[in-house]
C-alpha positions in Angstrom: 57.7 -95.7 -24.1 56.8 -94.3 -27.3 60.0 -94.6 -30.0 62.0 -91.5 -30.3 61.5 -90.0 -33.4 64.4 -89.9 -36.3 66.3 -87.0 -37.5 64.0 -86.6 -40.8 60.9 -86.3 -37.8 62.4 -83.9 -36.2 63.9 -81.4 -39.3 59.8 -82.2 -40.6 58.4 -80.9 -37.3 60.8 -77.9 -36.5 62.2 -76.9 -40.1 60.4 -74.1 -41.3 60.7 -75.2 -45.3 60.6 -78.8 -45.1 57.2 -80.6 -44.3 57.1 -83.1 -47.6 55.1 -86.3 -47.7 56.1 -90.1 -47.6 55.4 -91.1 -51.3 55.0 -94.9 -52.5 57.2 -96.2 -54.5 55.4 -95.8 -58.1 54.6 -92.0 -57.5 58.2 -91.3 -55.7 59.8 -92.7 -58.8 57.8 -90.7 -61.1 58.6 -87.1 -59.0 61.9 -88.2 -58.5 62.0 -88.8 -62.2 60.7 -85.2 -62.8 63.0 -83.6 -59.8 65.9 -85.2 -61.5 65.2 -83.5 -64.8 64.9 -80.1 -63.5 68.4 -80.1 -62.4 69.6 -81.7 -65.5 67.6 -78.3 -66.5 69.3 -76.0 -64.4 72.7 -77.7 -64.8 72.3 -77.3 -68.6 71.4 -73.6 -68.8 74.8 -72.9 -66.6 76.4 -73.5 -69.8 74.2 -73.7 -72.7 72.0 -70.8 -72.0 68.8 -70.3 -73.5 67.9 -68.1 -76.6 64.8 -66.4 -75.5 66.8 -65.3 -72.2 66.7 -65.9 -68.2 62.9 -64.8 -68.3 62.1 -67.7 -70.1 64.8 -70.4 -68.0 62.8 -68.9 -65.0 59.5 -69.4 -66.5 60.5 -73.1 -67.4 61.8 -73.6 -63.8 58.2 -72.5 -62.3 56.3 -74.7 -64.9 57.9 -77.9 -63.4 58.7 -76.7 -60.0 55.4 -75.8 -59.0 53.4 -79.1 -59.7 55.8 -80.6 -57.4 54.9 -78.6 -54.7 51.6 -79.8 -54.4 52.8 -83.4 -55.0 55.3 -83.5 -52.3 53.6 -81.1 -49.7 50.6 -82.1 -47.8 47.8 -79.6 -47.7 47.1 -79.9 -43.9 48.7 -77.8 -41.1 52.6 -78.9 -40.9 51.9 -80.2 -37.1 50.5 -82.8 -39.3 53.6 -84.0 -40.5 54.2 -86.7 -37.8 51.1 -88.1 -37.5 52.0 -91.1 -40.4 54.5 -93.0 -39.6 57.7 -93.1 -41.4 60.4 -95.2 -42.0 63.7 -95.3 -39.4 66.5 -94.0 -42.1 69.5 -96.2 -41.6 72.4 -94.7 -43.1 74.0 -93.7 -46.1 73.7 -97.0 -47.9 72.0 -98.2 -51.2 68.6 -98.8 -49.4 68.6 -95.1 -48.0 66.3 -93.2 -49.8 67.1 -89.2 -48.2 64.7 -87.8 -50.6 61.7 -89.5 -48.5 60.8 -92.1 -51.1 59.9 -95.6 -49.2 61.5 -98.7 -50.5 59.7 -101.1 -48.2 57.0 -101.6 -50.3 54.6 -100.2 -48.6 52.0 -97.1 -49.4 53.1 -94.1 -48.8 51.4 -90.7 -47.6 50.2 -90.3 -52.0 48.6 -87.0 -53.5 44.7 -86.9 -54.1 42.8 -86.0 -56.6 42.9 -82.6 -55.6 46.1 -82.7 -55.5 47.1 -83.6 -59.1 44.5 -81.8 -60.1 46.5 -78.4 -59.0 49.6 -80.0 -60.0 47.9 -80.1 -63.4 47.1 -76.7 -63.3 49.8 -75.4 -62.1 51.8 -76.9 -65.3 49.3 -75.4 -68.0 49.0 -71.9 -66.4 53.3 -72.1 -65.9 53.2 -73.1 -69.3 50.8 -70.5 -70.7 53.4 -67.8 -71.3 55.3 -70.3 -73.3 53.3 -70.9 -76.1 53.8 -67.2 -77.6 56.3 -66.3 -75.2 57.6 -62.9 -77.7 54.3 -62.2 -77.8 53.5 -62.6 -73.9 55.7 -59.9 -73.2 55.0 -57.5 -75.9 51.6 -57.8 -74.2 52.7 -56.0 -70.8 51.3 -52.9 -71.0 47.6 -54.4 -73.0 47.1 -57.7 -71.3 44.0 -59.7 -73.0 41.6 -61.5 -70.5 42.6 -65.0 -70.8 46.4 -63.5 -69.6 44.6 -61.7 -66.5 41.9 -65.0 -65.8 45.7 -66.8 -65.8 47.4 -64.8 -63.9 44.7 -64.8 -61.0 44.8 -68.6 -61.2 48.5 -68.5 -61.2 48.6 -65.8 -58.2 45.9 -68.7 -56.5 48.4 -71.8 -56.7 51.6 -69.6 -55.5 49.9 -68.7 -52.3 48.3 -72.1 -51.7 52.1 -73.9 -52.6 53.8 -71.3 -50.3 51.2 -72.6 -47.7 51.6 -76.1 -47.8 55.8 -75.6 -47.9 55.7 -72.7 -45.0 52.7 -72.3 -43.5 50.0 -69.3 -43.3 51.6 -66.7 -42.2 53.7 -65.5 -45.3 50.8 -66.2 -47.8 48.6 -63.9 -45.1 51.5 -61.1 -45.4 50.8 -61.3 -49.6 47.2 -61.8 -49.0 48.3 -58.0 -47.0 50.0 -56.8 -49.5 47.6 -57.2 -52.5 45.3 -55.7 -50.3 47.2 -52.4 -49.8 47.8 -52.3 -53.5 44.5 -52.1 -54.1 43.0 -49.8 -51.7 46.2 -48.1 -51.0 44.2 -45.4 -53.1 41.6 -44.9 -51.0 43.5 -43.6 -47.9 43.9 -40.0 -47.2 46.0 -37.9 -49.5 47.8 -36.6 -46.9 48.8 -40.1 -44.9 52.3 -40.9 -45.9 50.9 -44.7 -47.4 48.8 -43.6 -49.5 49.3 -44.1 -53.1 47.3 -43.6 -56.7 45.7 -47.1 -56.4 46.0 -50.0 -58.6 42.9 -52.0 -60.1 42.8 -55.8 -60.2 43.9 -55.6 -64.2 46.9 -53.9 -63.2 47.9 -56.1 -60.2 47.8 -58.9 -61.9 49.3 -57.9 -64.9 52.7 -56.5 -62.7 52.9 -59.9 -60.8 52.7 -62.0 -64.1 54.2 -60.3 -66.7 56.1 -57.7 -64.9 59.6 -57.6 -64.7 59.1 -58.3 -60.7 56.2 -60.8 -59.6 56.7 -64.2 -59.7 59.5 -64.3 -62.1 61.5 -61.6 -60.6 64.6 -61.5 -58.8 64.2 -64.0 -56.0 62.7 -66.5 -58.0 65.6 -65.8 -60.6 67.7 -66.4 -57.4 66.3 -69.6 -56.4 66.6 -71.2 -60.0 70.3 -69.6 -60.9 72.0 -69.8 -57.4 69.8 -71.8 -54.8 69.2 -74.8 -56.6 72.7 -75.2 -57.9 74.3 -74.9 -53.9 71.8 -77.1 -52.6 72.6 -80.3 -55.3 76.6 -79.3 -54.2 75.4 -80.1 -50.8 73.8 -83.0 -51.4 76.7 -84.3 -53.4 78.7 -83.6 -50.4 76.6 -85.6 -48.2 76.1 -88.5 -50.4 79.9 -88.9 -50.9 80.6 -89.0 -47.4 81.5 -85.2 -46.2 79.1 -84.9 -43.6 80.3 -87.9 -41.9 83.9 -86.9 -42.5 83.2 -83.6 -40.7 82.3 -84.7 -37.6 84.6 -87.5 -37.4 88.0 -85.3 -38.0 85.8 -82.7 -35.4 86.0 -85.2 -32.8 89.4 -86.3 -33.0 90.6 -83.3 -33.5 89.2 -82.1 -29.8 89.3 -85.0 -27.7 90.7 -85.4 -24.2 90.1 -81.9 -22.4 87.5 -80.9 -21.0 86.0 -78.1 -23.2 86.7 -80.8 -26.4 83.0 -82.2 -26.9 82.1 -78.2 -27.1 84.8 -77.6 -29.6 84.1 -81.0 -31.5 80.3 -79.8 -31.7 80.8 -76.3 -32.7 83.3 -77.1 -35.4 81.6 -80.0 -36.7 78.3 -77.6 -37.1 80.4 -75.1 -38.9 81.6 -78.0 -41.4 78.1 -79.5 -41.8 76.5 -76.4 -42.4 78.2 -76.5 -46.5 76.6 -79.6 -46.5 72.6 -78.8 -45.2 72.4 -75.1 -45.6 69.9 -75.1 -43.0 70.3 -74.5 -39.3 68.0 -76.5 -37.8 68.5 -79.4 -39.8 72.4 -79.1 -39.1 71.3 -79.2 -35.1 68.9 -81.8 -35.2 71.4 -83.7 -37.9 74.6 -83.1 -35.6 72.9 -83.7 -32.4 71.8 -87.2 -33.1 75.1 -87.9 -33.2 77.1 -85.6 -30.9 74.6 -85.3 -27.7 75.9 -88.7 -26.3 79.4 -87.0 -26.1 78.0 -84.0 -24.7 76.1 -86.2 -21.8 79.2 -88.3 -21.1 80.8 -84.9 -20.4 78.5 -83.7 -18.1 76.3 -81.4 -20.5 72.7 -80.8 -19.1 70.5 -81.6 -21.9 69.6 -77.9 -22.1 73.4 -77.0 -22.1 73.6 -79.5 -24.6 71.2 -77.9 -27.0 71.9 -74.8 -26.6 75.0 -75.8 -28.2 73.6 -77.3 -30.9 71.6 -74.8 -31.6 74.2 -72.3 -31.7 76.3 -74.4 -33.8 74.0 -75.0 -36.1 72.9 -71.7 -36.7 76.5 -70.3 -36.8 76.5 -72.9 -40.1 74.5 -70.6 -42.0 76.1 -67.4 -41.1 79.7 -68.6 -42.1 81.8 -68.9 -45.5 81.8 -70.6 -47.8 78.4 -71.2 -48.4 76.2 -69.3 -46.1 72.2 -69.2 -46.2 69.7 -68.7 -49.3 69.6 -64.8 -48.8 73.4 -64.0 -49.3 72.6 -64.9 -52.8 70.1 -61.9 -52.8 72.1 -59.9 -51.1 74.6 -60.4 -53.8 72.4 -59.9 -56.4 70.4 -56.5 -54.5 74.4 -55.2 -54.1 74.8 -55.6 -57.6 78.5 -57.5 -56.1 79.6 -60.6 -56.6 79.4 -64.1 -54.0 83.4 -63.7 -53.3 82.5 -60.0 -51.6 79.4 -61.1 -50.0 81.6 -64.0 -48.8 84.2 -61.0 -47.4 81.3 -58.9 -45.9 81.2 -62.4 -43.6 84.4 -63.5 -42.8 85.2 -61.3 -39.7 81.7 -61.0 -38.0 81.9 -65.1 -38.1 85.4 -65.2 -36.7 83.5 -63.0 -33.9 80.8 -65.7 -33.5 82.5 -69.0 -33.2 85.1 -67.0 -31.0 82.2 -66.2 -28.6 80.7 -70.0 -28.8 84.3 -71.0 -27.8 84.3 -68.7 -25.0 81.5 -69.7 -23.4 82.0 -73.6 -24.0 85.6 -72.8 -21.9 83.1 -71.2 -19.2 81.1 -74.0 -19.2 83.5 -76.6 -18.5 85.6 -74.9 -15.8 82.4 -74.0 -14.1 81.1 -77.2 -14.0 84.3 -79.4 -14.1 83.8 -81.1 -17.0 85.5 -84.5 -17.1 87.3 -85.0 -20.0 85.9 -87.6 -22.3 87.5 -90.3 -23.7 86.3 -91.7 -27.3 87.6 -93.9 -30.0 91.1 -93.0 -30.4 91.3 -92.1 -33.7 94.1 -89.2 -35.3 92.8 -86.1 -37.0 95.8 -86.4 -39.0 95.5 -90.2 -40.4 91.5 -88.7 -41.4 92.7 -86.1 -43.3 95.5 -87.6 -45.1 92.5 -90.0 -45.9 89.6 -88.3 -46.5 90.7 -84.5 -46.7 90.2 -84.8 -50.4 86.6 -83.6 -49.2 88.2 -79.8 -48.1 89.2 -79.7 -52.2 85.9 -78.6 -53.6 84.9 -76.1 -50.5 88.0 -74.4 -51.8 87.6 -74.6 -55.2 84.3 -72.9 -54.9 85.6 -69.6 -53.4 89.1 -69.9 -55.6 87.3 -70.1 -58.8 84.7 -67.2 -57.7 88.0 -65.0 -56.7 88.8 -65.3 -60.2 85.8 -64.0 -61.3 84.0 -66.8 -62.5 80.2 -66.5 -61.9 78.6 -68.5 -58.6 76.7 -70.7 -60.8 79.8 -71.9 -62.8 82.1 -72.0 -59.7 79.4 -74.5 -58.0 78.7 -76.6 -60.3 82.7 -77.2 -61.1 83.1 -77.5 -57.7 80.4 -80.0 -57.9 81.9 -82.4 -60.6 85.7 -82.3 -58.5 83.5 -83.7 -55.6 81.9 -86.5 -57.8 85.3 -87.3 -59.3 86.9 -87.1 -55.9 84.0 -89.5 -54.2 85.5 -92.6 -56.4 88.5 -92.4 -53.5 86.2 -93.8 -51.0 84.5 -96.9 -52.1 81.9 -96.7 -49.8 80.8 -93.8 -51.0 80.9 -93.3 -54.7 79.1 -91.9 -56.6 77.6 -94.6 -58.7 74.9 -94.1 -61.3 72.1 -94.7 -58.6 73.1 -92.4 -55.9 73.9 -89.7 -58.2 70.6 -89.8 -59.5 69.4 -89.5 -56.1 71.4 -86.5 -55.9 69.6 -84.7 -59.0 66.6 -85.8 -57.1 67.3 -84.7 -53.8 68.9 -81.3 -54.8 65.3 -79.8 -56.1 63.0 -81.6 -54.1 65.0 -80.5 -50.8 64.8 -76.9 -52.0 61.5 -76.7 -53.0 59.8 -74.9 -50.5 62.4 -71.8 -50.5 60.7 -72.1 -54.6 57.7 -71.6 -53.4 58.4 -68.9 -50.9 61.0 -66.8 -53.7 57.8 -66.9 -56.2 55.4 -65.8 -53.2 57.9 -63.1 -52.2 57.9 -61.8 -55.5 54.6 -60.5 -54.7 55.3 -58.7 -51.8 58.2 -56.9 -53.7 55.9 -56.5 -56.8 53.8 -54.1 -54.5 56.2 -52.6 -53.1 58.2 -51.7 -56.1 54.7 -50.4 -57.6 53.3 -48.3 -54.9 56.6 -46.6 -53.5 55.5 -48.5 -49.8 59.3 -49.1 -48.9 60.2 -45.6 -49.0 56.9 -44.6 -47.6 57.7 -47.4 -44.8 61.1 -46.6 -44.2 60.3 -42.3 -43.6 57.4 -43.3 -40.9 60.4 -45.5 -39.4 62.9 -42.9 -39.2 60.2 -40.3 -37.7 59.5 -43.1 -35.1 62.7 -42.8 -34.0 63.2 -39.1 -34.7 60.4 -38.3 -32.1 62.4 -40.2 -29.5 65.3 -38.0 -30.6 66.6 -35.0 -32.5 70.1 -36.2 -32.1 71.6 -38.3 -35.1 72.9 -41.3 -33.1 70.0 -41.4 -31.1 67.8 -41.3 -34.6 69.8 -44.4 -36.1 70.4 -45.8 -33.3 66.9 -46.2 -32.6 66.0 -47.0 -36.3 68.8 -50.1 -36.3 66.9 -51.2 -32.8 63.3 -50.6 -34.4 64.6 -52.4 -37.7 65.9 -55.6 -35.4 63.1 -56.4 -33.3 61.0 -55.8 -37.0 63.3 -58.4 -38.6 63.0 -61.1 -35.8 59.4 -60.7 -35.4 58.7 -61.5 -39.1 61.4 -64.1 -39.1 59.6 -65.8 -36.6 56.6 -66.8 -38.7 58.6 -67.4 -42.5 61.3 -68.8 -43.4 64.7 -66.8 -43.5 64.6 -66.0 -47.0 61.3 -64.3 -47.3 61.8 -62.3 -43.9 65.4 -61.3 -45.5 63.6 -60.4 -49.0 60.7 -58.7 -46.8 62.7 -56.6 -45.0 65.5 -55.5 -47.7 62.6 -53.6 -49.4 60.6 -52.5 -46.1 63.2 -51.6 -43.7 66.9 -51.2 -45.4 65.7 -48.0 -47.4 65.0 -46.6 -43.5 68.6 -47.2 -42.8 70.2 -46.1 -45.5 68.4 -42.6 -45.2 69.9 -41.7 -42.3 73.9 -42.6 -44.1 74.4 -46.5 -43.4 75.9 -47.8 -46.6 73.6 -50.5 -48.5 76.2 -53.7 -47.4 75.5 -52.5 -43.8 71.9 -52.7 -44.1 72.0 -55.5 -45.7 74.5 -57.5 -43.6 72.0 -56.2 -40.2 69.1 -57.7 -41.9 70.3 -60.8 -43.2 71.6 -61.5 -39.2 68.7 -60.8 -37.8 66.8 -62.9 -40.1 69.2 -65.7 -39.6 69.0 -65.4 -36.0 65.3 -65.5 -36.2 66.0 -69.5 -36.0 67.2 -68.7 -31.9 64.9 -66.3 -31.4 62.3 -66.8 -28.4 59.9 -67.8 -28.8 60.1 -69.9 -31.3 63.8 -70.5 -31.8 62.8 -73.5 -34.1 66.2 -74.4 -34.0 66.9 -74.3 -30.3 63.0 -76.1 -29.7 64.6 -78.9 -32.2 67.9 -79.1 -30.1 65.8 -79.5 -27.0 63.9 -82.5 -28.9 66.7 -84.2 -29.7 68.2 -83.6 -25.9 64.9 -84.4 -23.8 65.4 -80.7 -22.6 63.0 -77.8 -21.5 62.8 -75.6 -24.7 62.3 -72.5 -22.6 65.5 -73.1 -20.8 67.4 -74.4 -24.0 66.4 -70.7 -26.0 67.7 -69.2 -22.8 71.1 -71.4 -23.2 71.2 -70.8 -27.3 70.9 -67.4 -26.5 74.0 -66.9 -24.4 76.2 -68.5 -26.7 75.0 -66.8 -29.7 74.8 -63.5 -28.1 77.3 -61.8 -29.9 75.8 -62.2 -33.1 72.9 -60.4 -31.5 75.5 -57.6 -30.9 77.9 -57.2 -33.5 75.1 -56.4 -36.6 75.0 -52.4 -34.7 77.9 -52.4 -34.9 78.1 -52.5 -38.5 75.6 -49.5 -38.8 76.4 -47.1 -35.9 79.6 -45.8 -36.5 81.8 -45.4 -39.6 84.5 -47.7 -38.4 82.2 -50.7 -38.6 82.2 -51.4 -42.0 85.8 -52.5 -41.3 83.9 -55.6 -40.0 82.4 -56.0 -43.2 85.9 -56.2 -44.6 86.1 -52.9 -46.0 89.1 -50.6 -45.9 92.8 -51.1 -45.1 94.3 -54.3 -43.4 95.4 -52.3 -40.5 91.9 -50.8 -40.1 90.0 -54.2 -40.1 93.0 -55.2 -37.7 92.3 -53.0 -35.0 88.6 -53.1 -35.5 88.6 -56.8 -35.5 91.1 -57.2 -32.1 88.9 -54.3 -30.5 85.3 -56.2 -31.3 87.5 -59.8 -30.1 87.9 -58.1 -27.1 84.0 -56.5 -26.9 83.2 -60.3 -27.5 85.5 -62.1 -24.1 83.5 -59.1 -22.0 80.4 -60.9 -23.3 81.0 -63.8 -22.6 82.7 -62.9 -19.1 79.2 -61.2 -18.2 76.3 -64.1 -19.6 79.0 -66.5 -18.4 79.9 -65.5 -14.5 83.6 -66.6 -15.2 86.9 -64.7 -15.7 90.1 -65.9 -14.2 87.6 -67.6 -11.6 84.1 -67.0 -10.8 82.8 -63.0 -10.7 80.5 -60.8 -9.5 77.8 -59.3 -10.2 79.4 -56.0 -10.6 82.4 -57.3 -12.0 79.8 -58.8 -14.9 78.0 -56.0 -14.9 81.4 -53.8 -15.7 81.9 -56.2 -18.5 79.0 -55.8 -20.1 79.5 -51.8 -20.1 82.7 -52.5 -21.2 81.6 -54.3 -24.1 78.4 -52.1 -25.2 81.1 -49.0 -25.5 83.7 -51.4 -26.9 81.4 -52.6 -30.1 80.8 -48.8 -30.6 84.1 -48.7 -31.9 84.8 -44.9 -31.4 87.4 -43.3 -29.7 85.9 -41.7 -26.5 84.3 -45.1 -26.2 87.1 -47.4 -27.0 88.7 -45.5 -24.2 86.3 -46.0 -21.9 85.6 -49.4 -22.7 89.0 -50.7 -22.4 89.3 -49.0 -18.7 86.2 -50.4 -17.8 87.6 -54.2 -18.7 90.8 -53.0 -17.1 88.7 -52.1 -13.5 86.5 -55.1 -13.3 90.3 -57.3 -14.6 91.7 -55.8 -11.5 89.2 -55.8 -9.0 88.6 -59.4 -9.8 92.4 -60.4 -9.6 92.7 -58.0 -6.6 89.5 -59.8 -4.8 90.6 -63.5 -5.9 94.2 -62.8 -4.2 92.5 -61.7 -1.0 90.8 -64.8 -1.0 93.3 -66.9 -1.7 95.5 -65.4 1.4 92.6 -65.6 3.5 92.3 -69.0 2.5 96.2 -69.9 3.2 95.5 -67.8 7.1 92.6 -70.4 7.4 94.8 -73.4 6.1 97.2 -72.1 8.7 95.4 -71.3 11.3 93.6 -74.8 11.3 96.8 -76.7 10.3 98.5 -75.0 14.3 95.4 -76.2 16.0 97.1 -79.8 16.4 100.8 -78.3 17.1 99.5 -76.4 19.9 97.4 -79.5 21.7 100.7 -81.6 20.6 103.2 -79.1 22.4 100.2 -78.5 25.5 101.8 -80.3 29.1 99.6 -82.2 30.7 
């Protein structure tokens, strides 16, 4: 049989933003050398800012970022990515090179010519700008040719690096894009897209020297915010957090028969500070945790689903979340700490539903409990709970209004100090250079796809295409119905199936950047408040990564289960179901932006114990199972129940609640009839042998 491939394999096959080569040791060193530097770079400007301002940081970031692109992605199709073979990791030791950087010796999958020669490029036309940088943008409005014959080369190695790091399909939506900008002039007056027309000068001129383009806000993002979170993660990792994690997961929930679901779903809500990536945090959790879930009984589609759900649930939960809540942030105008609020509840909603159906699970299929090394939670954490510290810090020191960037890296230098407790894992010289290293090279391709989103918001910004967008999707919806709920709600289901679809061809931040500036202006038309919009989109792009079919992360589960990947999206979507849900309910009604946190204690109280309760009739209804196993209809009341329950209105509260109520009572009602029917039989059959006993012959 053919070895089963390693964790890295599988996050390089499945992971949308992480295909990078195998280097040799002499050219890994020398871009691990140069990834190092960069977030010395971007560690530095946090507190000694630059004089010429963030637009020239940015343009620094790009001029080194970009060569390594095309050093450490391949230029074939990501399939590609496990044809070489690579190197079993072993562990966190010395010898474990994360950043993919062989120390065997042997060659490794090395850029061509072609490809330094693009990396050389890329450096000189990064670099232009810097040269007379005062004078670059002075030039804005007169750009000379050598700044247009750049910036054409420049747009050239953005779309081919966004290729190589995330496929086709986003480069294509630019390639789109560009197109529309430039014949967007042609169309009919009268068609709501068309626009004045920009010529090639102009283009090129917005995306390079513009204040959006390649240096705009989600590049800014990715250089002040991304990079910063991702080197805290990788800090956790190497110090021994991850493993930490999942250890104090599993003895915290061992013995019952619902405790390797627990163990899996907490332990992917821990890991995911540590990854930031869904499918990574499956793939990296199930490697470890699928061998409980099999001794308990799990199919291996079960299984995955689970992981899947977990892992995605990573990214949608404080304190860290994904890449986009640091464009929300910055689109709001808020800071983290409120972005952080908008998510608190909604996630409490989430893991309550995974829980729910994991309880399902295990007393429909009689789960044996499963009996591990016996180790306490409590001994862990009085050991190693020293690694809670800096998750803390991070979200105390934003509360007292220090920016995300500062907060991070602070929280970064307790965890260093704090890794010195565990002597296997300090942070010596060697591995926190490999840190430096790690943290850019790891975030590289969200780079890549932040400077090629640029362009898309370039355009859209330029030709008025969002607002254009957004009216044709609120008269889409308008011609289904004149009534105003029917309108948004309509427009919030038009807007979710627009948001999955595009999240399942690029990665999470780009669908999330495409559709805050495509689809969000639709919904906040029709009276849904800019966090609400924001907050539907970034879920939906999130749950992209469970989405059939593709589901990468559920599809990477299933890999690591020896599942049917068809079955396991079917699985990841039961558990995850909620989070489906919940997003209209943030946009329907008033009273769901007390979800988002907003508005008294007493109103996020009841909204929160209401949307709980929305949340059991969910999982009573995908699960078959309330006090025993149900009916169809008593499912199918449950599901009613919860749809009018989620609207979180009064005539529908009401009706909601009596609806659980009924198929509550007609399921204990039907379940004590069975049960005496039950005893008659036991009775009946238990006189059989008194009769033929007390029978004369």
């Amino acid at each position: 049989m053919p070895p089963q491939p390693t964790v890295e394999e599988l996050v390089a096959e499945y992971e949308q933003e992480r295909p990078m080569r195998r280097l040799s040791p002499m050219v890994g060193a020398g871009v691990s050398a140069l990834s190092a530097a960069l977030s010395v770079f971007a560690l530095s400007t946090v507190f000694f800012p630059l004089e010429e301002g963030s637009q020239y940081s940015v343009t620094v970031f790009l001029a080194v970022a970009l060569p390594l692109c095309f050093l450490t992605h391949r230029a074939g199709l990501r399939t590609a990515a496990l044809r070489l073979p690579l190197r079993r990791s072993t562990g966190a030791g010395p010898g474990d090179r994360r950043d993919g950087i062989g120390v065997d010796g042997s060659r490794g999958d090395d850029p061509g010519i072609v490809d330094w020669v693009l990396a050389a490029v890329a450096m000189v036309v990064c670099g232009y700008p810097l040269l007379d940088f005062d004078g670059f943008l002075e030039r804005r409005q007169l750009p000379t040719v050598l700044d247009t014959l750049v910036a054409l080369i420049l747009l050239l190695l953005v779309l081919e690096a966004c290729r190589r790091t995330t496929g086709w399909v986003l480069p294509a939506f630019c390639a789109g894009f560009l197109l529309y900008a430039y014949y967007g002039g042609l169309l009919p007056y009268e068609w709501s897209l068309a626009h004045g027309g920009l010529d090639v000068d102009a283009i090129l001129a917005n995306l390079f020297m513009g204040a959006d383009g390649f240096y705009g806000m989600p590049l800014k993002v990715a250089a002040g915010y991304i990079v910063l979170f991702t080197l805290y993660g990788t800090v956790l990792e190497l110090s021994g957090a991850g493993r930490f994690f999942i250890d104090v997961s599993f003895a915290a929930f061992r013995g019952s028969r619902s405790a390797p679901g627990r163990t899996v779903t907490a332990a992917g809500l821990l890991m995911g500070t540590v990854s930031g990536s869904g499918t990574a945090t499956a793939v990296s959790l199930g490697s470890v945790a699928w061998p409980l879930l099999r001794r308990a009984g799990y199919s291996p589609e079960k299984g995955a689903g689970v992981l899947a759900a977990a892992g995605i649930g990573a990214i949608l939960s404080p304190p860290t979340l994904g890449a986009a809540a640091f464009v929300i942030a910055e689109y709001l105008r808020a800071s983290y700490v409120t972005v952080l609020i908008y998510a608190t509840v909604p996630t409490l909603l989430y893991y309550l539903g995974i829980l729910l159906a994991i309880e399902i699970d295990a007393r429909k299929s009689l789960n044996d409990p499963v009996e591990g090394e016996r180790r306490s939670p409590w001994r862990l954490l009085a050991r190693f709970g020293y690694h809670f510290l800096s998750l803390f810090l991070i979200v105390g020191f934003m509360a007292a209004d220090l920016p995300p960037f500062k907060a991070v890296v602070y929280a970064t230098a307790v965890q260093f100090a704090l890794s010195f407790l565990d002597p296997a894992h300090r942070m010596t010289p060697r591995r926190l250079y490999q840190a430096l290293a790690q943290g850019v090279r790891s975030v590289l391709p969200v780079i890549a796809t932040c400077a090629a989103a640029g362009i898309i918001v370039a355009v859209v910004a330029e030709t008025g295409l969002g607002l254009n967008l957004a009216s044709i999707i609120v008269e889409a919806a308008g011609a289904l119905g004149d009534d105003p709920v029917v309108k948004l709600t309509l427009t919030a289901l038009f807007a979710a199936v627009s948001v999955s679809i595009l999240g399942l061809a690029v990665p999470v931040t780009a669908s999330f950047i495409i559709s805050a500036v495509i689809i969000a202006p639709a919904m906040t038309s029709l009276g849904v408040t800019a966090p609400e919009a924001y907050m539907f989109i970034f879920y939906y792009a999130v749950l992209s990564e469970v989405t059939p079919p593709t589901a990468l992360a559920a599809a990477a589960s299933a890999a690591v289960t020896g599942g049917s990947p068809i079955r396991t999206m079917n699985e990841t979507w039961k558990y995850s179901l909620p989070a489906f849900l919940i997003p209209f309910a943030f946009v329907l009604t008033d009273n769901g932006a007390h979800l988002l946190g907003q508005g008294s204690f007493g109103d996020i109280a009841w909204v929160t114990c209401v949307s709980a309760l929305a949340v059991a009739a969910l999982a009573a209804a995908t699960g078959g199972w309330m006090l025993g196993p149900s009916t169809p209809v008593e499912r199918g009341l449950c599901a009613v129940a919860a749809l009018l329950l989620l609207y979180l209105e009064p005539v529908s509260l009401i009706a909601g609640s009596a609806l659980s109520a009924i198929a509550l009572a007609i399921h204990v009602v039907r379940r004590r009839l069975a049960a005496r029917r039950r005893c008659a039989a036991e009775a009946a059959i238990a006189e059989v042998p008194l009769m033929k006993g007390s029978s004369t012959p």
